[in-house]
C-alpha positions, -999 to +999 in steps of 0.1 A: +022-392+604+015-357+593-001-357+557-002-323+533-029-327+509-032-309+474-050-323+441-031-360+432-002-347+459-001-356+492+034-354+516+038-377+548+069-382+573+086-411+574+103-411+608+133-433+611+132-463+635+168-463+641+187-435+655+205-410+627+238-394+634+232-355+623+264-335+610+279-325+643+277-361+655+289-374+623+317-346+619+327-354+654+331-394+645+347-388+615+367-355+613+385-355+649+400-391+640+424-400+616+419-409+586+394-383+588+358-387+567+330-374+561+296-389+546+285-382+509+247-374+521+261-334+531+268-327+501+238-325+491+223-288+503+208-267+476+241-257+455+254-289+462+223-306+446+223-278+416+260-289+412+251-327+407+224-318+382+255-301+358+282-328+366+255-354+352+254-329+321+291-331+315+310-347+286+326-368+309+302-385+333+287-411+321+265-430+345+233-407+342+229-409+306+238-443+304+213-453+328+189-431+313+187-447+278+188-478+296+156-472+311+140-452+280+148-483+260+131-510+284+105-485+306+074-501+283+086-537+287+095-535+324+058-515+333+041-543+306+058-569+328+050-556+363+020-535+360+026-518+391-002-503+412+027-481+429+059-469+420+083-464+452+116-448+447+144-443+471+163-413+471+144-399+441+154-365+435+138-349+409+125-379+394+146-372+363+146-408+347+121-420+363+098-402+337+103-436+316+081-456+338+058-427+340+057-423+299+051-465+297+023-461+323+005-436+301+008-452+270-008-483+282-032-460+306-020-474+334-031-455+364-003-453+391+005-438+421+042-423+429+060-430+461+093-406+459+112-412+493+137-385+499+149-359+528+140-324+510+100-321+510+102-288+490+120-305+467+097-333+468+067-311+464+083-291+434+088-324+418+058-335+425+033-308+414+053-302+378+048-351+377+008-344+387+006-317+360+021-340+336+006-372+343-033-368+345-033-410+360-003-403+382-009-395+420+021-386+439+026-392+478+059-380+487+075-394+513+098-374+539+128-387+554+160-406+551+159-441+540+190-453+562+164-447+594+144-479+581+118-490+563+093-501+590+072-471+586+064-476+553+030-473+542+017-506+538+009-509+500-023-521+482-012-540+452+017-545+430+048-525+437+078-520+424+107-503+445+132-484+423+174-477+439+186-460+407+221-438+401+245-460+412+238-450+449+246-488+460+279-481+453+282-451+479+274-479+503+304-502+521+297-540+512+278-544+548+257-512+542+247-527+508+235-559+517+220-547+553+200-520+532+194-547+503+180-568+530+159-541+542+144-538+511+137-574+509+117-572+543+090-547+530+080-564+497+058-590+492+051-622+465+045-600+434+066-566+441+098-560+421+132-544+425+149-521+400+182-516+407+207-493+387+249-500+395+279-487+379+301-511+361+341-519+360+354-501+333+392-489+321+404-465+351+406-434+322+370-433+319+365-436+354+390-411+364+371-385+336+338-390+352+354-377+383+379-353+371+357-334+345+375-308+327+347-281+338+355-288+373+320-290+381+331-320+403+360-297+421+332-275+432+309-301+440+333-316+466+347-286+481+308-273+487+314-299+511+333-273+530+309-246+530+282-270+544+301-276+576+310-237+581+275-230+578+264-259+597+292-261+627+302-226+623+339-237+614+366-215+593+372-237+564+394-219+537+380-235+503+412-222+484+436-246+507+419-277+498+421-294+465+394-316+453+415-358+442+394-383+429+414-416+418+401-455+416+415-480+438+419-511+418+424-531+447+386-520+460+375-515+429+360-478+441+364-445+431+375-425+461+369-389+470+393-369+490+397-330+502+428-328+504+450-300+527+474-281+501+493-268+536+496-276+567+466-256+589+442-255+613+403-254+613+381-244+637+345-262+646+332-238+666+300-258+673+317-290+684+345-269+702+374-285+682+405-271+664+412-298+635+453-296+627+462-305+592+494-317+578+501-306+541+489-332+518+467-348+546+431-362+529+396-361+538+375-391+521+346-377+511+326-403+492+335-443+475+318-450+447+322-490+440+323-502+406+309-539+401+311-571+379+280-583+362+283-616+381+291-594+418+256-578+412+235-609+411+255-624+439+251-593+463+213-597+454+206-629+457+226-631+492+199-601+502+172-627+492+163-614+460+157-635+423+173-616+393+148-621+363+168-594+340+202-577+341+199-552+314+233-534+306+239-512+271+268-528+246+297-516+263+286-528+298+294-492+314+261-501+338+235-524+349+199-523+358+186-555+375+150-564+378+144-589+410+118-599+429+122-621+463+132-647+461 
């Protein structure tokens, strides 16, 4: 694999074992049909990741700071616990709460090095170099590529690690993805490694509908960037101002569910797949599920993945979870 080298920061590829459906391939499975879909990870260029980072800042969306104290209020207990000789995070953005664990390493001068897994190496590497200037014990080996290819080319690890799926993200994933990926997981570690796993929580539908509907309509934008992704990407003729951006919860699922939806009837053009999409008024595109769990449904999803839960920590109004397991 090809490995950048700088001071504490290295970056290395992690190519996918399994083939990965791009956007055309994935716009062409899930646009042309009805009901038509698209998957979350595309929303996720630049603005589309600068527009997460100020919906988690919102009055209304509670998951990020929720999980956040949760992890500033257990970080030096978990890392006292564990002492990991590696940290390894999937999907870890900007690192943002995973500071904790950094800050508990420190204090107990814990030397550690950081395994952030994630498809944007500049974003990765930006991270990275402001984590090594911060943490003089920290070493940082980013790792390039999408987790849903596999885990089989992991690095194997020297020591203690502990694998980190924070933000909710499970619940992006359909039941099957969630325990196949779980089970993944599982595979890799050994006797001694440890899960940390972060999940949202069922909660009244009006603070769920908030989180989703914030009154900034940071959210709004953040879904209909969706559009702008495939007009750059498929050179199609998306008009932003006729869809509308509809979040609501099923009950019945229990899952958040986020549409586009067409506020006339039109049509689209995909010039790079060749297609003309025709849209009735109202008609939806799902853009993203979000499933909201039961303290009991957490531990039951992990331990069917092969996993021992050895702490479910949640804050006094249960909004979310973080689970420590190990295999079981």
């Amino acid at each position: 694999m090809e490995e950048r080298r700088a001071p504490r920061l290295t970056s290395r590829k992690v190519p996918p074992v399994r083939p990965l459906a791009d956007i055309a391939e994935d716009a062409q499975r899930g646009l042309t049909r009805r009901p038509r879909s698209m998957p979350p990870k595309y929303f996720y260029d630049e603005r589309g990741s600068r527009l997460f980072d100020a919906i988690c800042e919102t009055p209304e969306y509670y998951p990020t700071r929720t999980e956040d104290a949760l992890l500033g209020a257990h970080a030096s207990d978990i890392i006292a616990e564990i002492r990991p000789d590696h940290i390894v995070e999937f999907g870890s953005g900007t690192a943002r709460k995973t500071r904790h664990l950094f800050d508990a390493c420190d204090d107990r001068g814990r030397a550690t090095a950081y395994w952030p897994f994630d498809v944007c190496e500049a974003m990765l590497l930006e991270s990275g170099q402001q984590l090594v200037e911060q943490y003089q014990r920290l070493r940082v080996n980013a790792l390039v590529g999408d987790y849903l290819g596999g885990l089989q080319g992991l690095p194997e690890f020297d020591g203690c690690c502990l694998f980190l799926f924070l933000g909710g993200t499970i619940g992006n994933f359909t039941e099957t993805q969630a325990g196949k990926f779980l089970s993944e997981v599982r595979a890799v570690m050994k006797a001694g490694d440890y899960l940390v796993l972060g999940a949202d929580r069922v909660k009244p539908a009006q603070v769920l509908h908030a989180a989703y509907n914030d009154s900034e309509g940071i959210t709004a934008e953040f879904n209909l960037n969706l559009l702008r992704v495939l007009n750059r990407e498929l050179d199609a003729d998306f008009r932003l101002d006729r869809f509308e951006h509809r979040a609501l919860f099923n009950s019945d699922a229990s899952q958040i569910e986020m549409y586009l939806v067409s506020s006339l009837e039109q049509s689209v053009r995909l010039e790079a797949l060749d297609k003309t999409l025709h849209f009735a008024a109202g008609e939806q595109i799902l853009t993203e599920i979000s499933r909201k769990f039961t303290a009991s449904r957490l531990e039951s999803m992990l331990c069917l993945a092969g996993f021992s839960v050895t702490r479910h920590l949640e804050p006094e109004n249960g909004y979310f979870s973080l689970l420590l397991a190990r295999p079981d």
